[in-house]
C-alpha positions in Angstrom: -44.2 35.6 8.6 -44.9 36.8 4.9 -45.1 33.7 2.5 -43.7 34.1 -1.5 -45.1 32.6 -3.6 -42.7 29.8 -5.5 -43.6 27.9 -8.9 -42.0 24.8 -9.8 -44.1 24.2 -12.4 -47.1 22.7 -13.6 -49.9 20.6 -11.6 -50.2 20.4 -8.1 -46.9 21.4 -7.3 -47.6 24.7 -8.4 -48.9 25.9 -5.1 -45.7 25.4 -3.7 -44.9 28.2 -1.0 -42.2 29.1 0.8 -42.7 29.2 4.8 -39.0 30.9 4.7 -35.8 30.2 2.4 -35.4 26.8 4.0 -38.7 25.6 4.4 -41.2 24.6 1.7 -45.0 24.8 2.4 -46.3 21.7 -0.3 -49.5 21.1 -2.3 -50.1 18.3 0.1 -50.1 20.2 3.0 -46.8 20.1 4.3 -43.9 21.2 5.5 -40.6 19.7 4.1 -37.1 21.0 4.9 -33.6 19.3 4.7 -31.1 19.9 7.6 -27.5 18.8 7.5 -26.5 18.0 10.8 -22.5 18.7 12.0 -21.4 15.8 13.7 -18.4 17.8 14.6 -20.1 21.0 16.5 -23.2 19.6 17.6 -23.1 17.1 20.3 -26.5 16.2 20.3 -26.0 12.5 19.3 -23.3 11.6 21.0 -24.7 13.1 24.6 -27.5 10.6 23.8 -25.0 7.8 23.4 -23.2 8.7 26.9 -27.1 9.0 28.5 -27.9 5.1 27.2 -24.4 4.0 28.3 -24.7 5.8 31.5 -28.5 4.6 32.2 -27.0 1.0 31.5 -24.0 1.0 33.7 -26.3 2.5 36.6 -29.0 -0.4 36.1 -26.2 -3.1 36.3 -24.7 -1.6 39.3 -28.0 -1.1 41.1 -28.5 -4.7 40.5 -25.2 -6.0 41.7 -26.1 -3.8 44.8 -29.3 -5.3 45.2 -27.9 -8.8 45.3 -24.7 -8.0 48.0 -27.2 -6.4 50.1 -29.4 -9.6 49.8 -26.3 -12.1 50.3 -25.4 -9.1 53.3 -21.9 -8.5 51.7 -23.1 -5.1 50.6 -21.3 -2.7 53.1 -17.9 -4.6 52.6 -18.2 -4.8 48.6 -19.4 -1.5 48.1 -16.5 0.4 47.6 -15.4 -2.5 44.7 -18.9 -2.2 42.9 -18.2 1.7 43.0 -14.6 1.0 41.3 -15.3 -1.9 39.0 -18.2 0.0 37.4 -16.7 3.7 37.3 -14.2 1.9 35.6 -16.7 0.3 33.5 -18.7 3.5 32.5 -15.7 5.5 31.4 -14.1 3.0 29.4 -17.3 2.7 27.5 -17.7 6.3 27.4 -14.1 6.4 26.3 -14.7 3.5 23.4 -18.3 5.2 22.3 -16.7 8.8 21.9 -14.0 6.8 19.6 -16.7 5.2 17.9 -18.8 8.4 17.6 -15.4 10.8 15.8 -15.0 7.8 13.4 -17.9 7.8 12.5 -18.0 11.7 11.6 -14.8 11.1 9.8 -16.6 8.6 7.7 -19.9 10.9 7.2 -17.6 14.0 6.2 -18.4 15.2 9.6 -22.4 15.6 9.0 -25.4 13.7 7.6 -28.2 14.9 5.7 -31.8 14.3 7.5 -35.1 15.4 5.3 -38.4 16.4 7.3 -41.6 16.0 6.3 -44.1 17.9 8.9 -47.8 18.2 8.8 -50.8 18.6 11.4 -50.7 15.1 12.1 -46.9 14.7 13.1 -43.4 14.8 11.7 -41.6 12.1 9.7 -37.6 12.3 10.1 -35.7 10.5 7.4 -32.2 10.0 7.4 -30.2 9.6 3.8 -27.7 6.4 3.6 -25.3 8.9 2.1 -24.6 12.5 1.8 -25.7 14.4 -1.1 -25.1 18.4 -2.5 -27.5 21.0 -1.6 -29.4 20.5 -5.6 -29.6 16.4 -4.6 -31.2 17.2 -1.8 -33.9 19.9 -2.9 -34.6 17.5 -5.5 -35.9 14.8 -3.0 -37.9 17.2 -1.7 -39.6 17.7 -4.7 -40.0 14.0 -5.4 -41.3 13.7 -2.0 -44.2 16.5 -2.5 -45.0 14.5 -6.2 -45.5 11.3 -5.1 -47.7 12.5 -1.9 -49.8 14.6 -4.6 -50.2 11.8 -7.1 -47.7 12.4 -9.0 -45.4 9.8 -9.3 -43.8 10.6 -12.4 -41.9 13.8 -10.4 -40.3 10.9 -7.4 -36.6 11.5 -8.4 -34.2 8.0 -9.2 -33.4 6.0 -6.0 -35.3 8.4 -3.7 -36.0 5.1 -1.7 -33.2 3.5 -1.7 -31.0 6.5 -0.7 -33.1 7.2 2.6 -31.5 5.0 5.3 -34.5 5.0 7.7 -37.3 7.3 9.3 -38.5 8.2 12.7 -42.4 9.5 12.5 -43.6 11.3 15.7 -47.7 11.8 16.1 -48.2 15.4 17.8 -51.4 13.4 19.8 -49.4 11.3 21.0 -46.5 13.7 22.6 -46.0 13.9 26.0 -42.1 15.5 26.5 -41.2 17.9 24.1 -37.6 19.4 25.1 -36.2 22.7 22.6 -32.5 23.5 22.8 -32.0 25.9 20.6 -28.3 26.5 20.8 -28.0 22.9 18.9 -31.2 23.9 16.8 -32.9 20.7 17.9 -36.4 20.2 19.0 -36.8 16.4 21.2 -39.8 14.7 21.1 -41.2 11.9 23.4 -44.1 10.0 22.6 -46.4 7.6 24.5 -45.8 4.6 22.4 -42.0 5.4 22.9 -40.9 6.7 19.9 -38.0 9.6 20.5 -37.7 11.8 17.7 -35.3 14.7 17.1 -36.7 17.8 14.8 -33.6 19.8 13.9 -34.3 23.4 12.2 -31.7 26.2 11.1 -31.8 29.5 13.6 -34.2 31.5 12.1 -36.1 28.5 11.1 -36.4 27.3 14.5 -39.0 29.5 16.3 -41.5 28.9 13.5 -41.1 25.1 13.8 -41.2 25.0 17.2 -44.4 27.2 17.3 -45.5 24.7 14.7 -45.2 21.6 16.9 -46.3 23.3 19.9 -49.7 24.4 19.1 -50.5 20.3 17.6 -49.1 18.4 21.0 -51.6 17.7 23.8 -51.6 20.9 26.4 -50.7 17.8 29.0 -47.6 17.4 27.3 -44.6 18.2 29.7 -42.5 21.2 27.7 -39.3 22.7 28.2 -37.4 25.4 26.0 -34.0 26.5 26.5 
């Protein structure tokens, strides 16, 4: 893909490129992109909050299983176990999707997440709040000054606006998962950190190439 050259001005910011419109390519060495995520049209986080709820459920019932069959009431309290915890998992399912649109409504239906993306690994950063399009570039900037020594460019409250971060290393990756109908890019590590890269459409191939070619080729991959 053909890079343009970009230049915000003097110092080592200069070098600036763009990878596409989306995506700047930093002095520093890398990538940094902002993504606002619809919590209205993409599911992506709240499937993840029916998957813990549903992993839970399962582990309590297996254990309540476990302890009939031990006690030998298993075969005559199975069909309650099967009811009292069906019941369970929906209304938590019910009370978590609840949870999860009032949320949205408080967010304005999206947040803003910044990435930060080199050969090492990617750093996912969430903002406490949500900010225009110009607030946003603007932390990118900050973020490529202070990483290049510059700390006179970090724009005001750049810290305390970001609400917390998720770093993947790509040595350490061993399930990366692509969806890219939700533009989102799942990554499993061995010390158990799950990350979620999300890029724009025509953003997406370039990251994912990006990603791909730094994981271990042991790393279990699958693209839909």
């Amino acid at each position: 893909m053909k890079q343009k050259e970009q230049t915000p001005g003097p110092g080592p910011l200069a070098t600036t490129k763009l990878i596409s419109t989306n995506i700047r390519h930093d002095a520093d060495g890398k990538w940094r992109w902002a993504y606002d995520f619809s919590l209205y049209r993409n599911p992506t986080i709240l499937k993840l909050l029916w998957k813990i709820l549903i992993f839970i459920v399962l582990g309590m019932f297996l254990f309540m299983m476990l302890l009939e069959m031990i006690e030998g009431n298993l075969q005559d309290r199975l069909l309650d176990l099967v009811i009292v915890f069906g019941a369970l998992l929906v209304g938590l399912l019910l009370l978590a999707s609840i949870a999860y649109l009032t949320y949205a409504v408080i967010m304005g239906g999206k947040y803003s997440v910044l990435f930060e993306m080199d050969d090492a690994g990617v750093n996912h950063i969430q903002l406490r709040q949500q900010f225009e399009k110009s607030r946003i570039l603007s932390f990118l900037s900050a973020m490529a000054g202070a990483a290049s020594g510059r700390p006179g460019a970090v724009a005001p409250g750049l810290l305390a606006a970001t609400k917390q971060s998720t770093y993947s290393r790509f040595s350490q990756v061993r399930a990366l998962q692509a969806d890219r109908r939700h533009a989102v890019i799942k990554l499993r590590t061995r010390d158990l950190v799950h990350n979620q890269v999300y890029a724009r459409p025509e953003d997406f191939d370039a990251v994912l190439t990006f990603i791909q070619s730094r994981i271990p080729e042991q790393a279990t991959t699958k693209i839909r």
